[in-house]
C-alpha positions in Angstrom: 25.5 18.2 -11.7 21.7 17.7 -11.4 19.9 17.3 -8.0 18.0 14.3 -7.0 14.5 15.3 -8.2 13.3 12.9 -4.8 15.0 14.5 -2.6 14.7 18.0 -4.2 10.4 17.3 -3.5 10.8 16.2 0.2 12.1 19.2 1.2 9.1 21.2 1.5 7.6 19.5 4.9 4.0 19.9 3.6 4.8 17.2 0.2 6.8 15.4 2.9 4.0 15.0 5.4 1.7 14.4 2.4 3.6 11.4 0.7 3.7 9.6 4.3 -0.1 9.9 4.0 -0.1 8.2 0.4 2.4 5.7 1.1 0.9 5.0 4.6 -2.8 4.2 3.1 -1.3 2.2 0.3 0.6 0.0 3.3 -2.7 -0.7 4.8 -4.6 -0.9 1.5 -2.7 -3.7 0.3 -2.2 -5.3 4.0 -6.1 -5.5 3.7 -6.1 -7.1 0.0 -3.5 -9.4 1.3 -6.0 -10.6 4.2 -9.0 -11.1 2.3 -7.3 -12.7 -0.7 -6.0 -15.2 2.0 -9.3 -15.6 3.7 -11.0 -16.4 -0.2 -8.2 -18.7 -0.7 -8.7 -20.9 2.6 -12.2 -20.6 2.1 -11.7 -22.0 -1.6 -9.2 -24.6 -1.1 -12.2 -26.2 2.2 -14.9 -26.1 -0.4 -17.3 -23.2 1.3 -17.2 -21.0 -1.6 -17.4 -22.4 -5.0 -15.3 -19.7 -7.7 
């Protein structure tokens, strides 16, 4: 029976620590899309910016 591949490359602490990184900065990449996406919309939907 085969191994999980996933959990097979989060056993070397190193990879581990260095996915937590990615997935960390994606988290607050997207948190930070999220907000100024929002911030276009409001400022759409008032009539300040014209798209």
């Amino acid at each position: 029976m085969s191994k999980d591949p996933l959990e097979e490359f989060l056993k070397d602490p190193d990879r581990r620590a260095k996915a937590f990184l990615v997935l960390t900065g994606a988290m607050i990449l997207s948190t930070i899309l999220i907000v100024i996406g929002t911030i276009v919309f409001i400022l759409t939907a008032i009539g300040i910016i014209n798209l």
